[in-house]
Every structure is written in structure tokens, then in C-alpha cells.
C-alpha positions in Angstrom: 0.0 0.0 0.0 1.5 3.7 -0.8 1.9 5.7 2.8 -0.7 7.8 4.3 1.0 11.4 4.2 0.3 13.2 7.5 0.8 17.1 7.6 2.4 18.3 10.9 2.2 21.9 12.0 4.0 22.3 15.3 6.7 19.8 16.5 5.0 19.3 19.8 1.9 18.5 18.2 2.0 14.8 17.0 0.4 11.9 15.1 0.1 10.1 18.4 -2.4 7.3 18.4 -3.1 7.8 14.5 0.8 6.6 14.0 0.6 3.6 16.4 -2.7 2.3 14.8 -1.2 2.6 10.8 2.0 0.7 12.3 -0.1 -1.9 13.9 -2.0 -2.1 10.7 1.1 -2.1 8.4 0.1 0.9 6.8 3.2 3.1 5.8 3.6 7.1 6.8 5.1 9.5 5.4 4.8 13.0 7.6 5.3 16.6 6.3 6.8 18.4 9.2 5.8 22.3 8.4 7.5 23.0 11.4 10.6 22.5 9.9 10.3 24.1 6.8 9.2 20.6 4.3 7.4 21.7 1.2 3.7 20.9 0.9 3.8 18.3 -2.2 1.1 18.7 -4.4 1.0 15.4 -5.5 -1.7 12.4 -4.7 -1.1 9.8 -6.9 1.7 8.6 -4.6 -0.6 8.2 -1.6 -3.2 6.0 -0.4 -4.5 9.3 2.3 -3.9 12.8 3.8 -3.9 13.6 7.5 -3.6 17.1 8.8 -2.9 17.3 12.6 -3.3 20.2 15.2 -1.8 23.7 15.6 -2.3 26.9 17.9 -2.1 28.4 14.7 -5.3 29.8 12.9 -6.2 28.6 9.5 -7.3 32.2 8.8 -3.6 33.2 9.1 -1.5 34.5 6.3 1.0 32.0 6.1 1.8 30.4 2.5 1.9 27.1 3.5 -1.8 27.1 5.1 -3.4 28.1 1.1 -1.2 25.3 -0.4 -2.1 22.7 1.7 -6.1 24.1 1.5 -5.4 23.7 -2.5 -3.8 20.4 -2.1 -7.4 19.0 0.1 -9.3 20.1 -2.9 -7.5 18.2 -5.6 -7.7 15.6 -3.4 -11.5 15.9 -2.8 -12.1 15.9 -6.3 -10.7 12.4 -6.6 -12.2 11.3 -2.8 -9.1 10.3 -1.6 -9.4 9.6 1.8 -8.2 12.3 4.6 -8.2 12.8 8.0 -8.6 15.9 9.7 -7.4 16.5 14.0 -8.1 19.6 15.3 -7.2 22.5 13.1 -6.7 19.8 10.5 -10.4 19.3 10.7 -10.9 23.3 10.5 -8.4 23.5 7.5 -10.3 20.2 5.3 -13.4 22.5 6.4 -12.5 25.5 5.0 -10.9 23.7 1.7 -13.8 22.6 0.9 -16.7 25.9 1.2 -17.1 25.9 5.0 -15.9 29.1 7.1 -14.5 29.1 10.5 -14.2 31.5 12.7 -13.7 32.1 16.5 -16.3 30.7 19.4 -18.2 32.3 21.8 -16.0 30.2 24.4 -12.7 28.0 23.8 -13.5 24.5 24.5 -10.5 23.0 26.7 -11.1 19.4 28.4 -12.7 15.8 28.5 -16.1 16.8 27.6 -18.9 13.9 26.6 -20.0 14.2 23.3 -23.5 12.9 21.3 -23.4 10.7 18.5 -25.4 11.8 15.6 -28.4 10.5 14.4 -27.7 10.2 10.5 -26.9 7.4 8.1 -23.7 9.0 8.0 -22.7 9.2 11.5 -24.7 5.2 12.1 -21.9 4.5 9.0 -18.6 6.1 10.6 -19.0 5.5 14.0 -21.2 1.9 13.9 -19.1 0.2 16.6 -18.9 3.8 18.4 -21.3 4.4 21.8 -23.9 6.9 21.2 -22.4 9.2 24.1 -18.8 9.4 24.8 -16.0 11.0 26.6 -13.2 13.1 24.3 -10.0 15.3 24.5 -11.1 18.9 23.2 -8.8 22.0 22.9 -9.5 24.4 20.0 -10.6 28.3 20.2 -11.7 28.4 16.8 -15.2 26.6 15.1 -15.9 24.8 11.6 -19.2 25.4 10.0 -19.9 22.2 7.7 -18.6 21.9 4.2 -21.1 21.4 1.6 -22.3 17.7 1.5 -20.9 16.5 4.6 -23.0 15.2 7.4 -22.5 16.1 11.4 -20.5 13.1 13.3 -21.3 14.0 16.8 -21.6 17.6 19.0 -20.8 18.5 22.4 -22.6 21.0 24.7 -20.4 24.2 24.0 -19.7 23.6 20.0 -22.1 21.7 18.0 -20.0 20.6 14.9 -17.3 18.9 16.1 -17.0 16.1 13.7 -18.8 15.1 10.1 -17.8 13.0 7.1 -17.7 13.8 3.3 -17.2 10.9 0.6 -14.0 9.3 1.9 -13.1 12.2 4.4 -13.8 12.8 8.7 -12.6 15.2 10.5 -13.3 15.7 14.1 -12.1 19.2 15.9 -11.1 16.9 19.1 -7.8 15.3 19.7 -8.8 11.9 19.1 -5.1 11.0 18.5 -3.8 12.4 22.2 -2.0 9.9 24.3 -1.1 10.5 28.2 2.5 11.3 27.1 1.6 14.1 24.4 -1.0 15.5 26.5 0.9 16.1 29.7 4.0 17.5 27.7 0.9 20.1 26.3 -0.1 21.3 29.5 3.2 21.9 29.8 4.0 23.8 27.2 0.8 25.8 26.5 -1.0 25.2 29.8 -1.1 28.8 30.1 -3.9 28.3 27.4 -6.4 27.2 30.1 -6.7 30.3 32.4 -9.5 30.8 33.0 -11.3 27.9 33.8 -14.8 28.0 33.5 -17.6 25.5 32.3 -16.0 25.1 28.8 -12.6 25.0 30.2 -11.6 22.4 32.5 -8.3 23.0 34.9 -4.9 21.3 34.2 -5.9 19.2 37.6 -8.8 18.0 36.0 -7.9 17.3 32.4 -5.4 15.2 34.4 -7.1 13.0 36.4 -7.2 9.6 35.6 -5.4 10.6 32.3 -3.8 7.4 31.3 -7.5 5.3 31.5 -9.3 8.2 29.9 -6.8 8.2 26.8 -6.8 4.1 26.7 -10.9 4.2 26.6 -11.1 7.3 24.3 -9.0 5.2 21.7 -10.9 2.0 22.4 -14.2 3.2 22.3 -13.5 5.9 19.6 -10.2 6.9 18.3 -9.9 2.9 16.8 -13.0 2.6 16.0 -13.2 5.9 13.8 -9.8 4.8 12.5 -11.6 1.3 11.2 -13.7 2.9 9.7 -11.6 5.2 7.3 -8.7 2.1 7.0 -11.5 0.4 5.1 -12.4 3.3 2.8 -8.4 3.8 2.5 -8.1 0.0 1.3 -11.0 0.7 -1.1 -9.7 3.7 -2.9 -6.2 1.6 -3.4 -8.1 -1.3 -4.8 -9.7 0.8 -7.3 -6.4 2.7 -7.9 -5.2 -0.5 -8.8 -7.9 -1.8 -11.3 -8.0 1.8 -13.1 
């Protein structure tokens, strides 16, 4: 199988649980590290699938790598290859693709429980998924829903957090966050937090019982989600291979 090509923005910001699933699944990676100055390749004929992780970063900012990698998610859109979007990859596939985003009310900082939808869509993505679920969820900054695509699941402060268009989800959450990554990000942007408030949980409590939140998030979701888009990966490769 050609690698999945994952787009990094900040060094400290990392595949995480999306790398250790496509290693236990034998899928190759090939990662784009932004942060270091790698060229956004425009090219998709080489690759079985896009992911585009996190970033404080807006996707409204001027920086030149941001509208290449916006024009790259539409030429692959327009030949459904499969991609992934964490975060403000999520806001950036979004916003490729007709959708606006802009900032919230409130930021959203914490393990929050979120809703499953109640769409063919979201019974399709998230099958073996539990209709209410616990998640990671840092971002300032909110997605409205590209054309065509169909609502995954909200949460009480933000209600598109996740949808799915042709071979494409993107959640806003960190689904990919281990214990590790998250405890080296409160301590490197902690300061984010302050204040807390009911859409922003404290250091303390985005701690607690970090290890078995992270292990059930990816068993209950993360893996599941990632099934779900594996399959669809495998598909597009097949028929890559018969055209």
C-alpha cells in the first residue's frame, strides 16, 4: 500500500495514536513536518490518504503554507481520496472545501462527553462507536460544515465537532492524544487554560485519571473511527489499482 502522508504543524503537536494504529496495521507514513520548513507536495497519486494534525495556529492566518495545503485538500477531494482531519486539520479540510470558521463564543479546553449523531452517515462512521462518549477537546476556533458533509457528533459548547464527506472525517477533538503528548501540552501551553470555567476544564482536571481516559477514548472511539476510514483507504487503493 502507498503511505498515508500526515501534515504536521507544530513539532510538539503529534500523530500520536493515528501513527501507532497505521503501524499496527502495516500501513506506511510519510509525515510533512511544516515545522521544519518541508514543502507541501502537491501530488496524490503517490498516496493511499492525507492527515492534517493540530496547531495553535489559525487557518485564517497569512502564512503560505496554510493556502497550499487548503489547494492540495481540494485536488484531493475531487478524486475522494481519503483524509483525516485533528483539530485544526479538521478546521483546515473545512474550510478547503466551502465551509468558514471563525472564532467561538467560548474556547473548549477538556474531557467533555460528546453525542453521536443520528444520521446514516454518522450510524456508518461510527457503527461500533457508543452513542455518548468522553473526548479530548482543545480548540478556540469553530468549523461550519462543508457542503455535503453530514454532522458526526456535538458536544454541549460547539455543535460541529465532527462530520464526514465521501471518503473524508474530521473531528475538531484530539482523538489521536496519548497520556504522554497531553501532559508534555499542559506543559508547554498550559497557560492556554486560564480561566477555567464550564468550557474549560483545569490542568488538575484534564489530568485526572489521564492514562484510562486516553486508553478508553481510543478503544471506544479513536480505533473505531480509524476502522472505519482504514476500510475506505483500502477501497480507494483497490480501485487505484484496477484503473
Amino acid at each position: 500500500m502507498k503511505p498515508i502522508r500526515i501534515f504536521r504543524h507544530e513539532d510538539w503537536i503529534q500523530s500520536g495514536r493515528l501513527e501507532e494504529y497505521l503501524a499496527n496495521h502495516g500501513v506506511p507514513v510519510e509525515l510533512v513536518c511544516l515545522d521544519q520548513g518541508d514543502a507541501v507536495p502537491q501530488q496524490i497519486d503517490d498516496v493511499s490518504g492525507l492527515a492534517f494534525l493540530g496547531g495553535t495556529m489559525s487557518v485564517n492566518d497569512d502564512y503560505p503554507w496554510l493556502a497550499e495545503e487548503m489547494a492540495l485538500i481540494r485536488t484531493a477531494a475531487a478524486k475522494d481520496l481519503p483524509m483525516l482531519g485533528h483539530c485544526m486539520g479538521s478546521q483546515l479540510i473545512a474550510k478547503a472545501l466551502g465551509g468558514t470558521v471563525a472564532p467561538m463564543p467560548a474556547k473548549e479546553i477538556g474531557w467533555y462527553a460528546v453525542q453521536k449523531a443520528d444520521n446514516p452517515v454518522a450510524k456508518a462512521w461510527l457503527q461500533a462507536v457508543p452513542d455518548r462518549f468522553d473526548i479530548l477537546i482543545w480548540h478556540h476556533d469553530a468549523f461550519s460544515l462543508p457542503p455535503g458533509a453530514a454532522p458526526l457528533y456535538s458536544s454541549d459548547y460547539c455543535p460541529e465537532q465532527a462530520y464526514a464527506l465521501g471518503n473524508s472525517v474530521a473531528t475538531v477533538a484530539h482523538a489521536e492524544v496519548t497520556a504522554a503528548m497531553l501532559e508534555e501540552w499542559l506543559r508547554l501551553y498550559g497557560y492556554d487554560i486560564a480561566p477555567p470555567s464550564n468550557s474549560v476544564q483545569t490542568i488538575e482536571q484534564i489530568r485526572e485519571r489521564l492514562a484510562e481516559r486516553c486508553a478508553t477514548m481510543h478503544s471506544q472511539f479513536t480505533d473505531r473511527l480509524y476502522d472505519a476510514w482504514l476500510e475506505r483507504i483500502r477501497a480507494y487503493a483497490q480501485r487505484e489499482r484496477v484503473a
